[in-house]
N, C-alpha and C positions, 0 to 999 in steps of 0.2 A: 625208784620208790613206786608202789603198785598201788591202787586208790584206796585199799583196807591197811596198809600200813600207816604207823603210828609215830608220829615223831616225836621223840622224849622231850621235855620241854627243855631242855639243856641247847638243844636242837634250833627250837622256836626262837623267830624273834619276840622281842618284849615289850609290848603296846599299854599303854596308862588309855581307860577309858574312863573321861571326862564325861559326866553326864549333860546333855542338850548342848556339848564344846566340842568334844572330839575325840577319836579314836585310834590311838597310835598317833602317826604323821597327819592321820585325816581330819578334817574341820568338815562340819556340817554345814551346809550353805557354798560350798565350794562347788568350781564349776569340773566338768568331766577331763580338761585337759588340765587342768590341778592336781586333778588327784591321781592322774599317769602320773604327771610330773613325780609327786609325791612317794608314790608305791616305785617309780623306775623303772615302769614297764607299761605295754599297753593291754587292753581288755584283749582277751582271748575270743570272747563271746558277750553278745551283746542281743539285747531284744525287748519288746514293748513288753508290759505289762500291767492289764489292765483289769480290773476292780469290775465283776460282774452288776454291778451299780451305774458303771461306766460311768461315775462322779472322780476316776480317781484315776491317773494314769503314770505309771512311773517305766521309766528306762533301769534295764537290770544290766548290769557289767560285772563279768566272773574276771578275776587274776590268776594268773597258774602260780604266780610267785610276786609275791605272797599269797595264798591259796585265801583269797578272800570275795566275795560278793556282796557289790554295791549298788546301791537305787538309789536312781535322783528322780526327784518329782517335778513332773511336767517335763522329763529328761535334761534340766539343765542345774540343777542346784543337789549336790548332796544331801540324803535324808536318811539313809539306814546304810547299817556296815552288818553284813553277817560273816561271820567269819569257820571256816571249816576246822572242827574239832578234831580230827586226826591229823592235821599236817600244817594248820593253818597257825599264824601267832597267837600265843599266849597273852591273852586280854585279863591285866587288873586293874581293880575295883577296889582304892582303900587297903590294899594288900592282900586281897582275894585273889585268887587264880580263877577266872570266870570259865574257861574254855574247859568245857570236860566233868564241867562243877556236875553233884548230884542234888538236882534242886530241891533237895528238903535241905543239902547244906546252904545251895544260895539265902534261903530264908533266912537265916540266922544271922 
């Protein structure tokens, strides 16, 4: 699969995103070797990332599979799941399909 290819969601795995709870397998407030666990793999890549405020500093960790990107603040507690729209799981909302969404639909 080449990084502009598109995986059909039939494809995707299928994540329920819990709002301020969790994300697929993932819980927020989890620690980095959790959420290996969880995902079945380890970070690919990994790096500081820090808030030009320098009030704010989070650790980022990319997945190849599940093609997802993770931040924990203060690098030890889960805070944010971003997840990649062409290959990454199909995240729903209530029975939305969030990944791919066109956000004048999210609104709605």
């Amino acid at each position: 699969m080449g990084i502009w290819d598109v995986k059909r969601d039939s494809e995707r795995a299928q994540w329920v995103f819990v709002p301020q709870v969790s994300v697929g397998p993932l819980h927020f407030g989890m620690a980095p070797d959790d959420v290996s666990a969880a995902l079945g793999s380890k970070a690919s890549a990994r790096r500081l990332v820090q808030r030009s405020s320098g009030d704010c500093e989070l650790v980022e960790s990319q997945f190849t599979e599940p093609r997802v990107t993770v931040y924990y603040a203060m690098g030890q507690t889960l805070a944010c799941v971003a997840v990649d729209a062409l290959a990454g799981p199909q995240v729903m909302l209530d029975g939305t399909a969030l990944v791919a969404l066109v956000p004048s639909e999210a609104e709605d």
